[in-house]
PDB file with SEQRES, HELIX, SHEET and CRYST1 records, atoms N, CA, C and O in Angstrom:
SEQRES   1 A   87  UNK UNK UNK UNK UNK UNK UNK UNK UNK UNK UNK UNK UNK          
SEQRES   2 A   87  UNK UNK UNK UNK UNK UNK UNK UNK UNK UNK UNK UNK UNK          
SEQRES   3 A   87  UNK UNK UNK UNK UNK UNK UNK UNK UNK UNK UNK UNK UNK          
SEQRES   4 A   87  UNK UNK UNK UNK UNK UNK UNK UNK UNK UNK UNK UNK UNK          
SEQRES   5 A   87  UNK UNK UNK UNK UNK UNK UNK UNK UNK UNK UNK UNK UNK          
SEQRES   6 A   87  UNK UNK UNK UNK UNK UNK UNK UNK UNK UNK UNK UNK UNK          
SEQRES   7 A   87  UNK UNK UNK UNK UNK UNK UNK UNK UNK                          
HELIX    1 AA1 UNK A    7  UNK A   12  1                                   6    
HELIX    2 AA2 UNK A   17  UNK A   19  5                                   3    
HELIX    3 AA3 UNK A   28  UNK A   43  1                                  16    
HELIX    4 AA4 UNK A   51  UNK A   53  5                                   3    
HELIX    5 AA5 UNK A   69  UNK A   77  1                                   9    
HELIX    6 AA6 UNK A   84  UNK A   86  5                                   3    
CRYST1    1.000    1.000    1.000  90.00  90.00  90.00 P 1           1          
ATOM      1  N   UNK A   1     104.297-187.734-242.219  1.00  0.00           N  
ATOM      2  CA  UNK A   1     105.689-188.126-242.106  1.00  0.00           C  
ATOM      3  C   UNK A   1     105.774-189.510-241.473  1.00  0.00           C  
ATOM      4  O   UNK A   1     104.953-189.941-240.662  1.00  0.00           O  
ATOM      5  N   UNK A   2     107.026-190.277-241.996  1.00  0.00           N  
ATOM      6  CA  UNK A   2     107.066-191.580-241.700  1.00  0.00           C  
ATOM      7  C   UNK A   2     107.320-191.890-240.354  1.00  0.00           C  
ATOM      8  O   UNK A   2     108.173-191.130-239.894  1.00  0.00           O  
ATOM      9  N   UNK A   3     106.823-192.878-239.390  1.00  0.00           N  
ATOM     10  CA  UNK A   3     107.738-192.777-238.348  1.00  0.00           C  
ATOM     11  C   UNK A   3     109.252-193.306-238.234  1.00  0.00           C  
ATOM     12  O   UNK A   3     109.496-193.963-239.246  1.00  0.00           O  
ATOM     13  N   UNK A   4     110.237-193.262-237.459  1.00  0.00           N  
ATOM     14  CA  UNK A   4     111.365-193.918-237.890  1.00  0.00           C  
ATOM     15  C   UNK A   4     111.677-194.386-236.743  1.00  0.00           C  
ATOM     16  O   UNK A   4     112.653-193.938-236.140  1.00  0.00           O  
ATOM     17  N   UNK A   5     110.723-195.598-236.119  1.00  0.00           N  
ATOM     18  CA  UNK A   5     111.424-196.680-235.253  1.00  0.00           C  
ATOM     19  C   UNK A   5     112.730-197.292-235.038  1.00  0.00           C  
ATOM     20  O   UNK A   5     112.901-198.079-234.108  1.00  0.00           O  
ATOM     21  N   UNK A   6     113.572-197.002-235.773  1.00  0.00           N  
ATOM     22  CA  UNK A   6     114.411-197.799-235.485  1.00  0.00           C  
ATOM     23  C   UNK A   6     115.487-196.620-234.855  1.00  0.00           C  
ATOM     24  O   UNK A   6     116.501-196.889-234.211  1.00  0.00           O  
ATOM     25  N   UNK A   7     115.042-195.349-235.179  1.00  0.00           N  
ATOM     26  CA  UNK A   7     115.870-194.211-234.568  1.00  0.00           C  
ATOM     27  C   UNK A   7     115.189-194.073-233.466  1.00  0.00           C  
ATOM     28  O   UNK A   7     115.799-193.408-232.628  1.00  0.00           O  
ATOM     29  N   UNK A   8     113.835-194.559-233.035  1.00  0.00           N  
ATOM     30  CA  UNK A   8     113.037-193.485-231.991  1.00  0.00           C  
ATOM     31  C   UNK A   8     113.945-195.219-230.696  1.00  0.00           C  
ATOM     32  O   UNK A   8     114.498-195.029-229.614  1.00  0.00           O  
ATOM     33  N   UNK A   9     113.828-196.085-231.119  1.00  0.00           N  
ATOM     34  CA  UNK A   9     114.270-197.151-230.692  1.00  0.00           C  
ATOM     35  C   UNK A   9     115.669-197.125-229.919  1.00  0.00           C  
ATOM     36  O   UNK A   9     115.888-197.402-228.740  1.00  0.00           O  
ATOM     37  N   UNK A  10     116.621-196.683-230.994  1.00  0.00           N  
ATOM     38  CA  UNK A  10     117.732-196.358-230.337  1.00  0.00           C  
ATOM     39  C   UNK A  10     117.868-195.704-229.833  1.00  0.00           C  
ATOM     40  O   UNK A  10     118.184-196.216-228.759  1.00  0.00           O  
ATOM     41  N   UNK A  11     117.889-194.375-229.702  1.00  0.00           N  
ATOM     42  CA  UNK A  11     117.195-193.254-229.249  1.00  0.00           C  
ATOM     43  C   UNK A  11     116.634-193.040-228.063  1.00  0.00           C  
ATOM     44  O   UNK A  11     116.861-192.064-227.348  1.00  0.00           O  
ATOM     45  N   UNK A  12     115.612-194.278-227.735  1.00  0.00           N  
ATOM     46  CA  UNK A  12     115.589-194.295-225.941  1.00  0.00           C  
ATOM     47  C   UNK A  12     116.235-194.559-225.285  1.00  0.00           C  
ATOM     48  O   UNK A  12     116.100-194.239-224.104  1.00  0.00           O  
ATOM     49  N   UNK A  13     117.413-195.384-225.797  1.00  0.00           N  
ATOM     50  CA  UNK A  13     118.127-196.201-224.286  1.00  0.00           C  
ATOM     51  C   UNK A  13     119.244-195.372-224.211  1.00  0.00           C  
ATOM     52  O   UNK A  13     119.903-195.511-223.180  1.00  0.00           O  
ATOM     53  N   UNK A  14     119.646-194.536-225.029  1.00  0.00           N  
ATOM     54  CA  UNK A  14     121.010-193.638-225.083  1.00  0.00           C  
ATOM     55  C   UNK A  14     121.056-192.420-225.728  1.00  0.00           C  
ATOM     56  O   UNK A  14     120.693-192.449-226.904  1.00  0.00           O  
ATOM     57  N   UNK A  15     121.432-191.273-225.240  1.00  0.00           N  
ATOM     58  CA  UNK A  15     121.274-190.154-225.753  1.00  0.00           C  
ATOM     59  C   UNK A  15     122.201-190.013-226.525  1.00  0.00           C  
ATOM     60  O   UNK A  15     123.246-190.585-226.215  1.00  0.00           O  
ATOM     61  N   UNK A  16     122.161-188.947-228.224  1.00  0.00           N  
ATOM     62  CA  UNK A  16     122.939-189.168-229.129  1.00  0.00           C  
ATOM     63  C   UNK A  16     124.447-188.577-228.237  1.00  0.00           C  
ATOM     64  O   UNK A  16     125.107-189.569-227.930  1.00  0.00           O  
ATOM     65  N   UNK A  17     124.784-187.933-228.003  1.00  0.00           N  
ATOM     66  CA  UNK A  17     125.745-187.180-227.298  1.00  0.00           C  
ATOM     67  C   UNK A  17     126.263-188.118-227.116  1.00  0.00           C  
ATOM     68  O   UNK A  17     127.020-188.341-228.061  1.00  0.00           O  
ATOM     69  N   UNK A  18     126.304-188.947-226.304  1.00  0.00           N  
ATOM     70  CA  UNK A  18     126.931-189.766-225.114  1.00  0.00           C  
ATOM     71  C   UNK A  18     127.782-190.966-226.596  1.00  0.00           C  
ATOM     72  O   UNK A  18     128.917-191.407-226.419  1.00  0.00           O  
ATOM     73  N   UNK A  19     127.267-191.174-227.435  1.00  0.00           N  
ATOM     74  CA  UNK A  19     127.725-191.407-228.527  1.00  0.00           C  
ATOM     75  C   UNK A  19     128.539-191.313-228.924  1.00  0.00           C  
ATOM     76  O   UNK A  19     128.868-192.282-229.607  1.00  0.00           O  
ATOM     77  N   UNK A  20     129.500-190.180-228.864  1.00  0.00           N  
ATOM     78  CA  UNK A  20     130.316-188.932-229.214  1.00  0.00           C  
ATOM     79  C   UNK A  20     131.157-188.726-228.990  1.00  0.00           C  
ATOM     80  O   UNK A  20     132.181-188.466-229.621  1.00  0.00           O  
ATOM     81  N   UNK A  21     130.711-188.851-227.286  1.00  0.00           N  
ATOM     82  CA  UNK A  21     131.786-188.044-225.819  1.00  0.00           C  
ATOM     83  C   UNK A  21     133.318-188.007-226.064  1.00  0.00           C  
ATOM     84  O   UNK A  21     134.049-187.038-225.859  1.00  0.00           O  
ATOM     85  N   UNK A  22     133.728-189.375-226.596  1.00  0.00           N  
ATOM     86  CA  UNK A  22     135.232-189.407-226.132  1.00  0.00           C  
ATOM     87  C   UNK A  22     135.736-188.956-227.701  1.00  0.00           C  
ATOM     88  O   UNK A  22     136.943-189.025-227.931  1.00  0.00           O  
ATOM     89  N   UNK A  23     134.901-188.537-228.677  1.00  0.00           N  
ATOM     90  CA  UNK A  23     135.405-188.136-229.792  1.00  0.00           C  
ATOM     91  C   UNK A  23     136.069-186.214-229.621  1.00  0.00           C  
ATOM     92  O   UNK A  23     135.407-185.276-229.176  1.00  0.00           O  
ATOM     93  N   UNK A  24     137.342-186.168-230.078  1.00  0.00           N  
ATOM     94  CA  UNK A  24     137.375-184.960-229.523  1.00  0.00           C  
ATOM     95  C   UNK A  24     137.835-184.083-231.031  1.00  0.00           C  
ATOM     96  O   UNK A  24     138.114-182.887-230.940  1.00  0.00           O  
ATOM     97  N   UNK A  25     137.872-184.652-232.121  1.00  0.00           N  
ATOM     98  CA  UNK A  25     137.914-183.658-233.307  1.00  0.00           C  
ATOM     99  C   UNK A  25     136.551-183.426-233.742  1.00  0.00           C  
ATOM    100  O   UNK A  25     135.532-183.954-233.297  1.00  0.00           O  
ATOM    101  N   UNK A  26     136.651-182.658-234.573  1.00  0.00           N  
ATOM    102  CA  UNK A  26     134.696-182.574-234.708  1.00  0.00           C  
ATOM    103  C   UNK A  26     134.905-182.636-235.921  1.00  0.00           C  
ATOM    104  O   UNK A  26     134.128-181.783-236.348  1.00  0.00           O  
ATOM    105  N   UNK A  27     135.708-183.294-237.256  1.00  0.00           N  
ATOM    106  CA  UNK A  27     135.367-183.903-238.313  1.00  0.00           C  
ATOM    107  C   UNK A  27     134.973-184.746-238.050  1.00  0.00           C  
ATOM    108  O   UNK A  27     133.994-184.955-238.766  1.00  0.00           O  
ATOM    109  N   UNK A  28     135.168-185.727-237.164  1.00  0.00           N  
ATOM    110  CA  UNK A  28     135.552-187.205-236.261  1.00  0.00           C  
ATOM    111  C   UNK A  28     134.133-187.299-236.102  1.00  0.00           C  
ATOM    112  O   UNK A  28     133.444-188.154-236.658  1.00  0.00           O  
ATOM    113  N   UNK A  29     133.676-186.346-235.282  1.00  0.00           N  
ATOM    114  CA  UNK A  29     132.424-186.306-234.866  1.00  0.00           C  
ATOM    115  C   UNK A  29     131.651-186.726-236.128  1.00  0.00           C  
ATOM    116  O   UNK A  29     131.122-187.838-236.152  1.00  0.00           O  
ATOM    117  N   UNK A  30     131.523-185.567-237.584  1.00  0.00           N  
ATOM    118  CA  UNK A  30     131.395-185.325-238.235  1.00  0.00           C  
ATOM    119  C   UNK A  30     131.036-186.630-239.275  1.00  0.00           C  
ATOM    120  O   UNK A  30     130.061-186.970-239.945  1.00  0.00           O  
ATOM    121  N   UNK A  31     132.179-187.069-239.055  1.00  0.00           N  
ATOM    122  CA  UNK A  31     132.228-188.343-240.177  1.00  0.00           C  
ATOM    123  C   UNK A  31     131.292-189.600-239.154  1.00  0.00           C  
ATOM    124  O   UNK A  31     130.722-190.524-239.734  1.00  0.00           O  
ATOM    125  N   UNK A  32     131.238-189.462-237.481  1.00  0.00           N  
ATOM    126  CA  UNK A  32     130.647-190.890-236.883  1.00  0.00           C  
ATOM    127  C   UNK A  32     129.052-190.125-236.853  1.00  0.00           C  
ATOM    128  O   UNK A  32     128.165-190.965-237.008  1.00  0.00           O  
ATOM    129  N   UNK A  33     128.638-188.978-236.718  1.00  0.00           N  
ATOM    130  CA  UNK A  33     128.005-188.953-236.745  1.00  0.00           C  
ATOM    131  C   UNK A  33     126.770-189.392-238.350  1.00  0.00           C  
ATOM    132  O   UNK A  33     125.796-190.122-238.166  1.00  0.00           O  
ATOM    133  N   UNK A  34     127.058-188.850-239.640  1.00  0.00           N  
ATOM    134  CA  UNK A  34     126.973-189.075-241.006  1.00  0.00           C  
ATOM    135  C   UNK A  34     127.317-190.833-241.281  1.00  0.00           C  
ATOM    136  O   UNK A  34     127.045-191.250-242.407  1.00  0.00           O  
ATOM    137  N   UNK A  35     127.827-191.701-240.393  1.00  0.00           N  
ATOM    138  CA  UNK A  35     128.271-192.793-240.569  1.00  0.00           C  
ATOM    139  C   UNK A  35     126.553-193.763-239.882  1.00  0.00           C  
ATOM    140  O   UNK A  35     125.912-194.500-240.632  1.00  0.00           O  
ATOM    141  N   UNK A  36     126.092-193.474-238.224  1.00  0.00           N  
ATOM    142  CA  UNK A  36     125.331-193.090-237.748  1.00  0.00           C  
ATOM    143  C   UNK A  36     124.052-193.051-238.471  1.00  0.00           C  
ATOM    144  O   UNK A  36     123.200-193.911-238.251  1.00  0.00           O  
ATOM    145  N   UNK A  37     123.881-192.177-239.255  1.00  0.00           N  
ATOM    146  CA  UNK A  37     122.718-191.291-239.788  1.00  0.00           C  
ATOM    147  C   UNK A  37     122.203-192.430-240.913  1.00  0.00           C  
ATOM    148  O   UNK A  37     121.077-192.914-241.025  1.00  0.00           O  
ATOM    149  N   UNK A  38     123.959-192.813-242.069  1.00  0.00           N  
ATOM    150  CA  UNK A  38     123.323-193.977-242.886  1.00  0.00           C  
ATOM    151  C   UNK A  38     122.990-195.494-242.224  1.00  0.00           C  
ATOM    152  O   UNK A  38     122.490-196.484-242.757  1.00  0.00           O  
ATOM    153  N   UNK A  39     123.424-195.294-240.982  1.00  0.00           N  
ATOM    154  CA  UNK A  39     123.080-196.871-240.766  1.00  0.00           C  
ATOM    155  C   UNK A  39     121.364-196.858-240.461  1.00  0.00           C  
ATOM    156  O   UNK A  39     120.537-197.624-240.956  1.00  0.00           O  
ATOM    157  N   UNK A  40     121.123-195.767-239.515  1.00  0.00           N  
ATOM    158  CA  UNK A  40     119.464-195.858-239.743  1.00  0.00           C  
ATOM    159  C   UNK A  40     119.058-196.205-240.323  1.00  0.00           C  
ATOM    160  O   UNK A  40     118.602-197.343-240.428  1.00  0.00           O  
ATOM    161  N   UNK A  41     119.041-194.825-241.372  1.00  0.00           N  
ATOM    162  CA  UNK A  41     118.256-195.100-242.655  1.00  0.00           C  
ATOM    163  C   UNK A  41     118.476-196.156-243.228  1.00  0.00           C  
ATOM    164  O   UNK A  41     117.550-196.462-243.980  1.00  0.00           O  
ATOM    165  N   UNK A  42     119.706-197.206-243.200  1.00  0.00           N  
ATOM    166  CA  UNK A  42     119.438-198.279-243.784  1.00  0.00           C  
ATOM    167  C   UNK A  42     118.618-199.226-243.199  1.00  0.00           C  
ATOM    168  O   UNK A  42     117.946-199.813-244.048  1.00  0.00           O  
ATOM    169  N   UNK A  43     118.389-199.652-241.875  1.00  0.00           N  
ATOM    170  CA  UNK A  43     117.791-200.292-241.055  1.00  0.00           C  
ATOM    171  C   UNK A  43     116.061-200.023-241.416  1.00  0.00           C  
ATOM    172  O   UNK A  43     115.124-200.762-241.719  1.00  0.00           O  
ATOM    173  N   UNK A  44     116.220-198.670-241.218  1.00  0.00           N  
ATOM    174  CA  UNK A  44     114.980-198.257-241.364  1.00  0.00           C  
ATOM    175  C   UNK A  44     114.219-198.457-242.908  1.00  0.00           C  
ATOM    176  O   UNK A  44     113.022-198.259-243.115  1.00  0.00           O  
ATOM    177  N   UNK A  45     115.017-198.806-243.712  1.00  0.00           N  
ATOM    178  CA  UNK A  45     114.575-198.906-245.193  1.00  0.00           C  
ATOM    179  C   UNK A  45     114.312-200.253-245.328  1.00  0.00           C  
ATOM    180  O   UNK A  45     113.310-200.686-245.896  1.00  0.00           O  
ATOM    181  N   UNK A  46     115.149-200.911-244.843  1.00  0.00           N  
ATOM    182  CA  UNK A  46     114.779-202.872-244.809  1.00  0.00           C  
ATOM    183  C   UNK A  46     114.249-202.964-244.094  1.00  0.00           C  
ATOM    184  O   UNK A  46     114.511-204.124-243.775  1.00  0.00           O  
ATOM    185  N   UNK A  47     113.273-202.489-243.139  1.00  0.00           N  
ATOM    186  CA  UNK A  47     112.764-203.073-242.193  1.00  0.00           C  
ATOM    187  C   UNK A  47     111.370-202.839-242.864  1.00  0.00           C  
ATOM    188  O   UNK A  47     110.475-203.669-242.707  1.00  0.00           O  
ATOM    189  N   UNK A  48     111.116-201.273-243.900  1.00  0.00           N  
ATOM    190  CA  UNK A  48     110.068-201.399-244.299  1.00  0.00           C  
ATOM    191  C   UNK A  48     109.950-202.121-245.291  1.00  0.00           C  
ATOM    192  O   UNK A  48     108.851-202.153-245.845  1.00  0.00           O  
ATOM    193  N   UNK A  49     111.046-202.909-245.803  1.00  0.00           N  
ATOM    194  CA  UNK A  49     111.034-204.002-246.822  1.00  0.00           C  
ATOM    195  C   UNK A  49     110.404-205.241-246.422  1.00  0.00           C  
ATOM    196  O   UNK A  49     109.575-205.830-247.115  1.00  0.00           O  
ATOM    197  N   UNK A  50     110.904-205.707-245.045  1.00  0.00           N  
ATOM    198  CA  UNK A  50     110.505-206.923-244.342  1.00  0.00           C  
ATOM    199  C   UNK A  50     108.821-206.381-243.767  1.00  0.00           C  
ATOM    200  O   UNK A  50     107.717-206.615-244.259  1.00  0.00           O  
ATOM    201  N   UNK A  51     108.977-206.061-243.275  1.00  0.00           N  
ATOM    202  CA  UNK A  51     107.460-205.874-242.763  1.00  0.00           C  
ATOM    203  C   UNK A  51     106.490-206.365-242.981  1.00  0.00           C  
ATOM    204  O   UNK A  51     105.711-206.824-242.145  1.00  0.00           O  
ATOM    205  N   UNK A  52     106.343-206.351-244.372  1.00  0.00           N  
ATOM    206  CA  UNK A  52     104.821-207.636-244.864  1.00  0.00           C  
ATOM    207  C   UNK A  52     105.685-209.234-244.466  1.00  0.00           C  
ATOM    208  O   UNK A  52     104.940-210.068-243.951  1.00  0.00           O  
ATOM    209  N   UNK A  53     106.621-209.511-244.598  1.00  0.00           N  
ATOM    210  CA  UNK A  53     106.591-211.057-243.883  1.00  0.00           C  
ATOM    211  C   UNK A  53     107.184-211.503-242.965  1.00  0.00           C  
ATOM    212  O   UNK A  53     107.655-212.634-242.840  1.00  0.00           O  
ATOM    213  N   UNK A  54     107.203-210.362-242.033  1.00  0.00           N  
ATOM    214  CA  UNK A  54     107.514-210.695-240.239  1.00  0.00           C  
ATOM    215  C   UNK A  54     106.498-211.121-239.712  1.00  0.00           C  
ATOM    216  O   UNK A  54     105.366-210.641-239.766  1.00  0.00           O  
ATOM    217  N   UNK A  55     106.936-212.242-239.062  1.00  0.00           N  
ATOM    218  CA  UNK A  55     105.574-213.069-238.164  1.00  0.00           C  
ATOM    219  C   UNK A  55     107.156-213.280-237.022  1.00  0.00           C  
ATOM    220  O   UNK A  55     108.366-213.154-237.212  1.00  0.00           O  
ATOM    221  N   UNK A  56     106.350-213.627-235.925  1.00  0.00           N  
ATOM    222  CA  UNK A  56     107.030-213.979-234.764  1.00  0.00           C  
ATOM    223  C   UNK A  56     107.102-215.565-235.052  1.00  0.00           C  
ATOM    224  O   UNK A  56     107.416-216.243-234.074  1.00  0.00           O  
ATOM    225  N   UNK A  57     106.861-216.232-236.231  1.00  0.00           N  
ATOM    226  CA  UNK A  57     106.918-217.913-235.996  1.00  0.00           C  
ATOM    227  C   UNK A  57     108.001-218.431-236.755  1.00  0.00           C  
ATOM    228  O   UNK A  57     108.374-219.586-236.551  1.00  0.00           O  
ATOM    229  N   UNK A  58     108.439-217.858-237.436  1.00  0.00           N  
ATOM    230  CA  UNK A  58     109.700-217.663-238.626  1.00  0.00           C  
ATOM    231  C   UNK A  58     111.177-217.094-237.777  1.00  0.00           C  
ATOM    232  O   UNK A  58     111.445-216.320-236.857  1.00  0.00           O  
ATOM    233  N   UNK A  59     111.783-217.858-238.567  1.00  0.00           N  
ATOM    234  CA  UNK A  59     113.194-217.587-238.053  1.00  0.00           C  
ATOM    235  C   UNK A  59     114.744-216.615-239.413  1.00  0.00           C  
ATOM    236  O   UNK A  59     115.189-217.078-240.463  1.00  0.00           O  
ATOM    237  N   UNK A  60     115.033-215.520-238.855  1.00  0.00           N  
ATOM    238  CA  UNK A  60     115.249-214.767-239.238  1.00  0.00           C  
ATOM    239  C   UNK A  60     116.582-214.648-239.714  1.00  0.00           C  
ATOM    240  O   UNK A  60     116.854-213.865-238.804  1.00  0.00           O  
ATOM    241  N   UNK A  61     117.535-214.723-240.267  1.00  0.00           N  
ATOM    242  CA  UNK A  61     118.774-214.939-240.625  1.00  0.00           C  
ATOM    243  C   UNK A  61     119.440-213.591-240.791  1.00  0.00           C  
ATOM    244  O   UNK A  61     119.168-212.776-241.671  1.00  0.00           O  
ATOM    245  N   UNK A  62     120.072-213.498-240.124  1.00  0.00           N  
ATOM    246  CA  UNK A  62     120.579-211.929-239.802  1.00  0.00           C  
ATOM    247  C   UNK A  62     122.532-212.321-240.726  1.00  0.00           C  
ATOM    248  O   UNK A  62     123.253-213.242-240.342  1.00  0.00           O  
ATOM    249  N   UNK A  63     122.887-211.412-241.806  1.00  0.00           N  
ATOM    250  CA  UNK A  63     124.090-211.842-242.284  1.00  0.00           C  
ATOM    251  C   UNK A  63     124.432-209.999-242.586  1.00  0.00           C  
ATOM    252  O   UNK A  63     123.710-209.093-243.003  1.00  0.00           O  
ATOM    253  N   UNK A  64     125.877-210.046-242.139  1.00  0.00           N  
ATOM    254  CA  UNK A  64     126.375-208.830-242.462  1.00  0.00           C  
ATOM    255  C   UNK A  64     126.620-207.859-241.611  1.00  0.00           C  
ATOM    256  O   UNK A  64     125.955-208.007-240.586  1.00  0.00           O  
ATOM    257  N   UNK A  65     127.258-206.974-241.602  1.00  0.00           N  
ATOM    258  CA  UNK A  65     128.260-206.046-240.657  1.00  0.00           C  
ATOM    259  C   UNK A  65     127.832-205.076-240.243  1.00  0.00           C  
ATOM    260  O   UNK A  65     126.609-205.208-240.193  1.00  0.00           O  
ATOM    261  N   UNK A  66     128.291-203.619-239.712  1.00  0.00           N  
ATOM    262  CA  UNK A  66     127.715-202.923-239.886  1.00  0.00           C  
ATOM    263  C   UNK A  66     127.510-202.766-238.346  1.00  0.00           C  
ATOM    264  O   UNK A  66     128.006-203.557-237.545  1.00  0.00           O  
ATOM    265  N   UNK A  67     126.825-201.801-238.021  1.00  0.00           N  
ATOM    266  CA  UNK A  67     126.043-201.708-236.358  1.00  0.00           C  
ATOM    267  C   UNK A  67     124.811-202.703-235.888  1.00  0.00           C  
ATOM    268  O   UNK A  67     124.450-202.832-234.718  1.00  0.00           O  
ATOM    269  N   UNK A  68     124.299-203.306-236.898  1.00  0.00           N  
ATOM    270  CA  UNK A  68     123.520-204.047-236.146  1.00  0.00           C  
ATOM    271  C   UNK A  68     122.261-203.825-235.739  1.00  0.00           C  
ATOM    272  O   UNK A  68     121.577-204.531-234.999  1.00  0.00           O  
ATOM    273  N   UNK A  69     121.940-202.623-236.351  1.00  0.00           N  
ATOM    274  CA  UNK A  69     120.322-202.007-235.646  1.00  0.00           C  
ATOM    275  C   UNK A  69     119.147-202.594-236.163  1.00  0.00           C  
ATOM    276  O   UNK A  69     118.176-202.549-235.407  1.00  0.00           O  
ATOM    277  N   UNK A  70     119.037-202.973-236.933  1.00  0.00           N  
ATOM    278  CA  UNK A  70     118.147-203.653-237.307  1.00  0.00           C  
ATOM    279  C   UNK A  70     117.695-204.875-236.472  1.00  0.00           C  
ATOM    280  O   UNK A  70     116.723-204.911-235.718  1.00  0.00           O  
ATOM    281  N   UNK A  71     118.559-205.856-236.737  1.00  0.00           N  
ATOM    282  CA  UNK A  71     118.721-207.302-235.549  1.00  0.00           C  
ATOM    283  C   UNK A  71     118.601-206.496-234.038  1.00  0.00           C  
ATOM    284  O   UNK A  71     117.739-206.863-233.239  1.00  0.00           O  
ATOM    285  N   UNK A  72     119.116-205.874-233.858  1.00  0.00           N  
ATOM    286  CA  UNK A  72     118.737-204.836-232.320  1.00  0.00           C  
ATOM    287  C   UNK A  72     117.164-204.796-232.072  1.00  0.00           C  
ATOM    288  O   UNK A  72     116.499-205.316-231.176  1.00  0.00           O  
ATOM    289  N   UNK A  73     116.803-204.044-233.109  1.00  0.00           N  
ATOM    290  CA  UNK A  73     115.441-203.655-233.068  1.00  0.00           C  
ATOM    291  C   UNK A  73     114.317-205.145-232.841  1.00  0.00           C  
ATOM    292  O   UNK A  73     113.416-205.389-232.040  1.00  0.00           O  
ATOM    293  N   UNK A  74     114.965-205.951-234.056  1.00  0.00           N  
ATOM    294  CA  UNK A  74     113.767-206.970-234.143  1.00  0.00           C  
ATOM    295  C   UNK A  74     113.748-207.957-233.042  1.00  0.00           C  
ATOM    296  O   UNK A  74     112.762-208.596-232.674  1.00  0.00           O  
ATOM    297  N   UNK A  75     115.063-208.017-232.508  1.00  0.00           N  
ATOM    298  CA  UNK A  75     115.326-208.757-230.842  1.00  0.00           C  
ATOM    299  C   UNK A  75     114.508-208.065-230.131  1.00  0.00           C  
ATOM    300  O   UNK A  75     113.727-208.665-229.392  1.00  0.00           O  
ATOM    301  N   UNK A  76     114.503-206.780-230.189  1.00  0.00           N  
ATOM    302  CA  UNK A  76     113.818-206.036-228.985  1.00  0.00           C  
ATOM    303  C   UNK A  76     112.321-206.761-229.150  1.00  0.00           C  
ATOM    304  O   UNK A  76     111.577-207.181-228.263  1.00  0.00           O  
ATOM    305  N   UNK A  77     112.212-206.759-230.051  1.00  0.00           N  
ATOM    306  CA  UNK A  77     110.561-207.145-230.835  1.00  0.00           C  
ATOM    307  C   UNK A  77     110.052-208.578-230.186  1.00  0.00           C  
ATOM    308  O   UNK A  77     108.898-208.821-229.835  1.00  0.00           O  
ATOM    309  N   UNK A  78     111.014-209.332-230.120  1.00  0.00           N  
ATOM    310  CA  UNK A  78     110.879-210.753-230.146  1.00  0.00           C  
ATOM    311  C   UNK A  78     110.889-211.749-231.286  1.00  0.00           C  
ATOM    312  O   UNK A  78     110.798-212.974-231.365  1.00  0.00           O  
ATOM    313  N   UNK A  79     111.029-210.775-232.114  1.00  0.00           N  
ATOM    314  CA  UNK A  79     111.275-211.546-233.420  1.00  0.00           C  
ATOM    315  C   UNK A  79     112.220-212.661-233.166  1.00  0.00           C  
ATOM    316  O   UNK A  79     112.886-212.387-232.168  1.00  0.00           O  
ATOM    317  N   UNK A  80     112.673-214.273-233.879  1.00  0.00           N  
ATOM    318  CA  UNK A  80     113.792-214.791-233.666  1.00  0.00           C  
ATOM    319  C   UNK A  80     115.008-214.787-234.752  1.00  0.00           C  
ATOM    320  O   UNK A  80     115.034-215.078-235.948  1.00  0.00           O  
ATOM    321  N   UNK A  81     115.744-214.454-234.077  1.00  0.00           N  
ATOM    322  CA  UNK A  81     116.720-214.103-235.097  1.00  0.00           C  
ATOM    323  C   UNK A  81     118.018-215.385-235.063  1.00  0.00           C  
ATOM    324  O   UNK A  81     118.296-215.805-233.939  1.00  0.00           O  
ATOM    325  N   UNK A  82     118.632-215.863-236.019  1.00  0.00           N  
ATOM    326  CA  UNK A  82     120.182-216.412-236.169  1.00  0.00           C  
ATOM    327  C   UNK A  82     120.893-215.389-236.535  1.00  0.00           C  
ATOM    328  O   UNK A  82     120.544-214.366-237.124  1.00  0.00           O  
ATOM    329  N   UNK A  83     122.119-215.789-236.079  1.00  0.00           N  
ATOM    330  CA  UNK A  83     123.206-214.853-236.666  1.00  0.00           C  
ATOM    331  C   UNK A  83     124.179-215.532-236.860  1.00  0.00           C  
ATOM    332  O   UNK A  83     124.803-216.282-236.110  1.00  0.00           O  
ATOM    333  N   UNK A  84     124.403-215.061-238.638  1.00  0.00           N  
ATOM    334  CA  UNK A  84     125.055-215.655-239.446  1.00  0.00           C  
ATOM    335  C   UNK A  84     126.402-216.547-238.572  1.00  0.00           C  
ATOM    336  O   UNK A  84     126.307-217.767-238.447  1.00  0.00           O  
ATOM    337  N   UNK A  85     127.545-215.836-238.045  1.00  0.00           N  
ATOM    338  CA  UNK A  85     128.346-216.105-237.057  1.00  0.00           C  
ATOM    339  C   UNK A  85     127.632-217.659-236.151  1.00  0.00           C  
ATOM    340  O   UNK A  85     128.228-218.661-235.755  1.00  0.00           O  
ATOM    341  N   UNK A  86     126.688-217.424-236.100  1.00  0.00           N  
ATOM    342  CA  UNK A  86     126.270-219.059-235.206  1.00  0.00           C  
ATOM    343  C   UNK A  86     126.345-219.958-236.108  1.00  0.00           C  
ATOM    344  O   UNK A  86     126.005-221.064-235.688  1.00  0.00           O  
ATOM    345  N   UNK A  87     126.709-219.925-237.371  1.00  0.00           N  
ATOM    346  CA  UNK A  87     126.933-221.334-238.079  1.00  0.00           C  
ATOM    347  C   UNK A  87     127.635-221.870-238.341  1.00  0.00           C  
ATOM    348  O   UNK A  87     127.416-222.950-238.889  1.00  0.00           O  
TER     349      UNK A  87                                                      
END                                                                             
């Protein structure tokens, strides 16, 4: 099984719950949680896209919405990143 860094990543600094807390319908829940779930997996799917040409000497152009986990992750990394917004 694959590992999925970018969940085990987020995942340390905050417990999913706490995520949640002030949500008090549980479709609500329902729909942030399933909202959540695809942003991983998307992170987690481009990241195994990028992977063969991440070097720490290259500069990274981060464009587009969304939560952000990806650019999260690769900051954590040291990767260097722009964001789109800085231009």
């Amino acid at each position: 099984m694959k590992e999925k860094v970018i969940e085990t990543y987020l995942f340390s600094g905050i417990k999913k719950e706490k995520l949640f807390e002030n949500i008090n319908d549980k479709d609500e829940i329902a729909a942030a949680e399933k909202y959540l779930q695809n942003a991983i997996n998307d992170a987690e799917f481009t990241l195994s896209l990028l992977k063969p040409y991440l070097n720490h000497e290259i500069k990274i152009l981060e464009v587009g919405g969304g939560l952000h986990l990806l650019a999260s992750y690769l900051l954590k990394q040291a990767y260097k990143l722009v964001i789109a917004s800085e231009f």
